[in-house]
N, C-alpha and C positions, 0 to 999 in steps of 0.2 A: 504493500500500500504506500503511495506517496502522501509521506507524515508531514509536507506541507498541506494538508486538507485535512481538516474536520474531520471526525468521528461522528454521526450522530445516530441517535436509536428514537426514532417517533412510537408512541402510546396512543390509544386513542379506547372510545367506548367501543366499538365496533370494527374490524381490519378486515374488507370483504375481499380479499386478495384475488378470486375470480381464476384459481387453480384448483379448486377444491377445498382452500384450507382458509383458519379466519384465527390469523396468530396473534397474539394479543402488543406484538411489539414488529416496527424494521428498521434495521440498521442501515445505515446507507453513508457512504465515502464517497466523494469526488460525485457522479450524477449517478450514480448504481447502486441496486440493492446487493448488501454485501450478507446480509442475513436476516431472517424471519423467524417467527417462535413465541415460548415463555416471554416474559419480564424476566425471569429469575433466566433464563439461557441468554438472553443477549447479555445480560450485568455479568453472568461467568465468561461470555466470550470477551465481551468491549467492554472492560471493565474503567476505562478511560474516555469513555463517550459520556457526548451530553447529548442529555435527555429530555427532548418536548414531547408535551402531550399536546394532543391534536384537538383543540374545543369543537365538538361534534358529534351529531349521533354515530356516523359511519363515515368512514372512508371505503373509496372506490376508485382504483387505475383512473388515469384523467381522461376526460372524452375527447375526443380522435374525429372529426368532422372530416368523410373522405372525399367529400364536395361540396366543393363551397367557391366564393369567390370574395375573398377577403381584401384583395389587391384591386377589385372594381369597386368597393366601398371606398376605398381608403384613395382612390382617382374621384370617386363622385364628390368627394369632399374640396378637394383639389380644383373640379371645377364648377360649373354651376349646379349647387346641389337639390334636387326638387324632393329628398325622399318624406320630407315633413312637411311639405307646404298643400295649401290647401284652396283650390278655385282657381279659375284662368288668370284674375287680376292677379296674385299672387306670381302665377308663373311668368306673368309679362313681366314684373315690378324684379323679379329675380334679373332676367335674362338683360331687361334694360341697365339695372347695376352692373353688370361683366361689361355691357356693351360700350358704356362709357368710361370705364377703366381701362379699356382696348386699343389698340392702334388700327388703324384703316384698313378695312380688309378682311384682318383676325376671324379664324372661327370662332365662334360663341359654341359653345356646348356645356348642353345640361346633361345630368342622368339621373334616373331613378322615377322617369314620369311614372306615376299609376293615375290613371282615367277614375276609377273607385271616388278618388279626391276630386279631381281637375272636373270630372265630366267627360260620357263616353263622346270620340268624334269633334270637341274643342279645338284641341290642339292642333290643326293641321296646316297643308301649306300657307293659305291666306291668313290664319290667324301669327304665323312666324314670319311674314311677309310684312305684316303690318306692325312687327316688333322692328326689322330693318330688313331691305334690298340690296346694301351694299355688303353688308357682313354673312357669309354662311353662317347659318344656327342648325344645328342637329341636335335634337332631343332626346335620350335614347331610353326606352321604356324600360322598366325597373326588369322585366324579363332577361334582356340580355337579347333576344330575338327579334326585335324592331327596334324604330326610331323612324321619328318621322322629320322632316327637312324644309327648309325654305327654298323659296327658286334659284337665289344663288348657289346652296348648295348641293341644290339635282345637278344643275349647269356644270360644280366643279367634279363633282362623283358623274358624270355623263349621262345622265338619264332627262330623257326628252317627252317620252313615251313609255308606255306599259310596254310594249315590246323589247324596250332594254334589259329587264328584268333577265339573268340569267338563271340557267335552269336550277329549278331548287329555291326558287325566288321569285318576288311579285313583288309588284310596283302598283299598289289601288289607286283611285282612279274616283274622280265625282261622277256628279251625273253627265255631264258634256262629253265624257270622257279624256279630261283633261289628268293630269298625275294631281294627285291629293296632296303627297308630300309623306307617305307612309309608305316604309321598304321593309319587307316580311322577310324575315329570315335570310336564304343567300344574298337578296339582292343589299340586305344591311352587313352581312357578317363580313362580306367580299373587301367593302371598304374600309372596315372597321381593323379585320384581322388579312389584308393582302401578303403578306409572307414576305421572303427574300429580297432584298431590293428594289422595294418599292415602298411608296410612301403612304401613311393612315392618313384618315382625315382626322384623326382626334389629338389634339395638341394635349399635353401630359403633365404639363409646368415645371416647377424647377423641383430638381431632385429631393432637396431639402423638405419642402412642401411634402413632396409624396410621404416621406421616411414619419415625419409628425405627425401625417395624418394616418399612420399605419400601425403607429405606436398608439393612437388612438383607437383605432378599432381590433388591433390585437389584447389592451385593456378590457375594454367591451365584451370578446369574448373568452377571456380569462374570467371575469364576472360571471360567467357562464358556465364556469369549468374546465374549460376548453385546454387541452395540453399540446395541441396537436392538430393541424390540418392537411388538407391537400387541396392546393389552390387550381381549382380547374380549368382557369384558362390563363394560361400565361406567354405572354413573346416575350422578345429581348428588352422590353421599356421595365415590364413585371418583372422580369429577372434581375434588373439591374435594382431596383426599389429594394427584392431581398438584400442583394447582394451589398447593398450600400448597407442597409439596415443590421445586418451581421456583422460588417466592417466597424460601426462604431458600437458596437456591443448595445443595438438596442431592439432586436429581435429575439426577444419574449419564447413565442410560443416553438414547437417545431415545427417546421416547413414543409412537405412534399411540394412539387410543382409537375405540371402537366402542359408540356409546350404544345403549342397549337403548330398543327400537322403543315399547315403553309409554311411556317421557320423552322422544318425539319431538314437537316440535312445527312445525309449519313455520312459524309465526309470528314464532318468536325465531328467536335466531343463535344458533346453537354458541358456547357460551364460550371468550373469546379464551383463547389459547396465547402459544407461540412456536413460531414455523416452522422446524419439521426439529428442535426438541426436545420439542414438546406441543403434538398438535393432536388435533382430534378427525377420524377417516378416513373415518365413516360411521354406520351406524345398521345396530345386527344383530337378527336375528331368526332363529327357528327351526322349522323345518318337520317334523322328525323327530326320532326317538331318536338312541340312541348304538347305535355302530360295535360295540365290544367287550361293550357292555350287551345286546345283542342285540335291538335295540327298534326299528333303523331300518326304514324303511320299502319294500320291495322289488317289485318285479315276480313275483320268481320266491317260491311261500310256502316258508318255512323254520320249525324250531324256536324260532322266539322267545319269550324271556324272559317275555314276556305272556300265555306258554301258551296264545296263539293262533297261528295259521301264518302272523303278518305283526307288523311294528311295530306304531308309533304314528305318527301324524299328528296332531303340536302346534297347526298353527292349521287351523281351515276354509278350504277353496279361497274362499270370499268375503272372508274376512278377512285373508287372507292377500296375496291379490291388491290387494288395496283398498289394504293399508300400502304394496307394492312402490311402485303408483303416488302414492299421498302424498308419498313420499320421494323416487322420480325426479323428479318435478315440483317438486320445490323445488330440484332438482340435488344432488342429494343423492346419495353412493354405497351401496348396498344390500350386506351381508356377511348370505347366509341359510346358516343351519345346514341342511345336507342331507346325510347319509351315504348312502342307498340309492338307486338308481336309479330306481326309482318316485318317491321324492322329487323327485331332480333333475331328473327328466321334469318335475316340475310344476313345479322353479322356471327353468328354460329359459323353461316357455311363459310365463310370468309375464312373463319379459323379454322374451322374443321381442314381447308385445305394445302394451311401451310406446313410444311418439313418442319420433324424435330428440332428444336434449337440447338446451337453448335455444344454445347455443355451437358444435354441430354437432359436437363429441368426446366420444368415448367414457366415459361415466362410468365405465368401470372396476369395473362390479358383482363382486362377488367370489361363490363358494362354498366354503362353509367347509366342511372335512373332505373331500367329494368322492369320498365312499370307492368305492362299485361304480360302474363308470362300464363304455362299452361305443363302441366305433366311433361310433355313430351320434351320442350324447349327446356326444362330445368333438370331433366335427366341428359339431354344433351351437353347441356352446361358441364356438368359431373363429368362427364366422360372429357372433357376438354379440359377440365382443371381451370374454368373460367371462375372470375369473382366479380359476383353481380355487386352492385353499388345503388339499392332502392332507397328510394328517398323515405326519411323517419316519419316528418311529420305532415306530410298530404293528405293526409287523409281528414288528418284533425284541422287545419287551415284552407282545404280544397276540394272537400265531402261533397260540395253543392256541386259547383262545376263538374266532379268526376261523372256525379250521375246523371246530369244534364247530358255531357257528350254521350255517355257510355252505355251507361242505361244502369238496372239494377242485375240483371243477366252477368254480369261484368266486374261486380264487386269485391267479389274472392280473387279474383283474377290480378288487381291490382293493386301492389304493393304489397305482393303475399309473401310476408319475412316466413310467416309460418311452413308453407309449402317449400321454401329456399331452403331456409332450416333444419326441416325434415329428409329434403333429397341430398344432403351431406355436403353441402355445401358453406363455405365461409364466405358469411354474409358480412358487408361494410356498412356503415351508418354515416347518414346523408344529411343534408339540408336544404344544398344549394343556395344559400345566405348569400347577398343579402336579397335574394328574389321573397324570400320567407324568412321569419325568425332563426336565428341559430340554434337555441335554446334547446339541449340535448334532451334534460328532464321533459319537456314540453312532448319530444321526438319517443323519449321512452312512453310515456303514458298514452301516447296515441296507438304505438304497435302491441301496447298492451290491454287498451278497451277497444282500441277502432271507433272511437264514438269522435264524431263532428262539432265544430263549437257548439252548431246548432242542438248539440244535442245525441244526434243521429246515430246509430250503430253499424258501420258502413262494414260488410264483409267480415264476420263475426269468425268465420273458422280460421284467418288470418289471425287471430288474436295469441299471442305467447306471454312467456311469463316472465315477470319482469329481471330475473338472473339471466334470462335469453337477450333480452334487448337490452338489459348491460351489457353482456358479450359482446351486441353488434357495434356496440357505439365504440368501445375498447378494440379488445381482439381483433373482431372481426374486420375494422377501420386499419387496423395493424399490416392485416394480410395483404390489404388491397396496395400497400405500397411495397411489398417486403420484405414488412419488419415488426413481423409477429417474432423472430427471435429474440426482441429487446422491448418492446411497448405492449403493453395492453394486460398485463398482470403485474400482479406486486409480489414478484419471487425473488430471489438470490437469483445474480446476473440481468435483471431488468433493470428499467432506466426508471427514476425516483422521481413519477412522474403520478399526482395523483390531486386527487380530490374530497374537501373534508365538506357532508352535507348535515342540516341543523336538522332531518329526520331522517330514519331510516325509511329507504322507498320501499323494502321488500317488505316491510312489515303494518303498511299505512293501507288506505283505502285505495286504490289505484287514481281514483278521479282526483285526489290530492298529490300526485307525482307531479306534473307540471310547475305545483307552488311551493315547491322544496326549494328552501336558500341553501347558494352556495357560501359555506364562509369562511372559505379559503380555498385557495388555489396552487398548487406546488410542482416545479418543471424541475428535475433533477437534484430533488431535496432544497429546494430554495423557493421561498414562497415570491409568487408571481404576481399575486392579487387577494387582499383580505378584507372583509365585511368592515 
């Protein structure tokens, strides 16, 4: 042991260590657990440790969010931020502040619109036209999937017409048929996230700016519990914001990172990190729409949002296919966006038909969202060694919507930790924040009643128990980048990475999980965040 570090042995009322065992004390040196047990065995082993007790009902491994997007939070802030404001005038009175701060020209960009506030249909070309003509403004909706634009800024992203829309993408359209100023999916993602030399339209500000606003929202979800993420959409702008943020020793939580499939190259190397605090887990991509947007892609037709009887399909099967195999062959891990079952059909076979990796293990491909999934598709999964990535709490934030698009036929089907669970699979725990709260406890209690704010008991046989959907938020978060050999348990050789809550969740009403305070927070035996 290097005896420049601390000795320390944590006590607490409760130590749910999430191995089987619930030791009444842990030791832990430099960021590892170096032993577990008695009171009376750790004082015989470290007889020279100092000793906190943890004020709390229970302690539990820290929570592990394996999608999320912490680094569009921490840019929404950066620029004009809409995620608390409320009615169009607000959104003008925002947007005209940046606009006179700005020099001639300048994009303006908001993020985080939600319509819910603003009003459906408000915000669109003419209403951002009549904010200004000479400055491009892009709006970009709290989803991550849209944004809608002014005519300077269709003009400088090239869209004239609905026909520019490239495929996977759509350009709406008024009644004249004139462009609206609302870009669905590819035809937003394309500008947003253009790849390799070539330039975004979203200006990013100064570094400085990013790193305080990131310290900011890595606090926020320390508050939460949070030990641990995996940042789902990241380029070189997101990389650098880690990278800077680790350099002045003010990145908090752990890091995974998911570089977007356009800044992939297999030529280079992933920019170095540090291991188990910033690294990058893979390379994502996306196959379909959104879950709650109603866009994904299905088997069975439904209502959707595109006011056709089926989603979207983001990339062509050749294109699509093509990147998979790029990226396996570099050994590379693969994270594809796929909510509907026709989707995941396609990204199954995707994998099902690439060559074993050069090392002979399992790359650990992931699916991200995972939402309709069916027997057949989840015993495929198994046989592929794939780690689904379902969002926790949808069901309790998006109960309504589900059954609008989906129907009730449908309910079991999505977001079934239970069936993942059962077919032997290591399941990860989601958020996709800030599109929805973070808030794990929130994410536990919903896969453990399925009941909707409203109330509602959405797909009842999906329901587990709640040492199961601990698992998933921990453990199972672990696998999806991994690094189940060091996170997600509180054993000898794990990383001293945990969470002290003011009740025990396994022993309370379930509908009372969501309002369990966290009151303290701890990354490698050093507390991060306390009540």
């Amino acid at each position: 042991m290097d005896q420049g570090q601390p000795l320390l042995v944590f006590t607490a009322q409760r130590i749910l260590a999430m191995d089987g065992t619930e030791p009444e004390a842990l030791a832990v040196h430099g960021e590892q657990i170096v032993g577990s047990g008695s009171s009376a065995e750790m004082e015989a082993r470290f007889p020279r440790a100092e000793w906190i007790d943890l004020e709390g009902a229970v302690v539990v491994p820290g929570f592990n969010d394996a999608h999320c997007h912490p680094s569009q939070a921490a840019l929404a802030r950066v620029r004009v931020d809409l995620t608390a404001v409320s009615g169009p005038d607000a959104v003008r009175e925002a947007l005209l502040e940046r606009l006179l701060a700005s020099r001639p020209g300048d994009w303006i960009v908001a993020q985080a619109l939600d319509e819910r506030r603003v009003g459906a249909g408000v915000v669109d070309r003419s209403f951002l036209d009549r904010v200004s003509r000479d400055h491009p403004i892009v709006v970009v909706h709290y989803s991550l999937h849209r944004a809608v634009a002014n005519t300077r800024a269709l003009e400088r992203m090239g869209y004239r017409e609905a026909g520019d829309a490239p495929p996977g993408g759509e350009l709406l359209t008024d009644g004249s048929g004139a462009l609206n100023g609302w870009l669905i999916e590819r035809a937003w993602l394309d500008p947003w996230l253009p790849g390799l030399d070539r330039e975004a339209v979203l200006p990013t500000g100064q570094i400085e700016a990013q790193v305080a606003a990131l310290e900011e929202v890595n606090q926020e979800l320390h508050a939460l519990g949070i030990t641990s993420y995996c940042d789902a959409i990241v380029t070189p702008v997101e990389q650098r914001m880690y990278a800077s943020a680790l350099a002045q020793g003010r990145l908090s939580p752990r890091v995974s990172m998911l570089l977007w499939h356009t800044y992939f190259d297999e030529t280079s190397a992933f920019p170095p990190g540090e291991r188990h605090r910033l690294q990058t887990a893979g390379v994502k991509m996306m196959l379909d729409g959104a879950l709650s947007g109603g866009t994904c892609l299905c088997q069975t037709p439904y209502p959707s949002a595109t006011g056709k009887d089926n989603g979207l399909q983001i990339l062509s099967d050749d294109e699509f296919v093509a990147t998979v195999r790029r990226v396996h062959a570099a050994g590379r891990r693969v994270a594809v966006h796929a909510n509907g079952d026709r989707a995941i059909g396609k990204v199954l076979d995707a994998f099902a038909s690439l060559p074993p990796s050069q090392d002979g293990h399992p790359v650990g491909h992931r699916i991200e969202h995972c939402s309709i999934v069916d027997d057949e598709l989840i015993q495929r999964m198994r046989v592929l060694e794939v780690i689904p990535v379902p969002f926790g709490a949808f069901v309790h934030f998006h109960g309504e919507e589900i059954l609008a698009y989906y129907g009730n036929e449908q309910q079991n089907s999505i977001c079934a930790h239970r069936s993942l669970l059962d077919g032997g699979l290591a399941v990860a725990g989601s958020s996709d924040y800030p599109l929805v709260p973070a808030d794990p406890l929130t994410a536990v209690q919903s896969m453990v009643t399925r009941r909707t704010e409203d109330g509602r008991v959405l797909g009842p046989e999906q329901r587990i128990p709640v040492e199961a959907a601990l698992q998933v938020y921990t453990s199972g978060s672990a696998h999806a980048t991994g690094e189940a050999d060091v996170k997600g348990r509180l054993s000898p050789g794990q990383l001293a990475d945990f969470v002290v809550l003011d009740r025990d969740i396994t022993r309370i009403d379930p509908q009372d999980i969501g309002t369990t305070a966290v009151r303290s927070t701890w990354v490698g035996g050093r507390c991060v965040w306390r009540s």
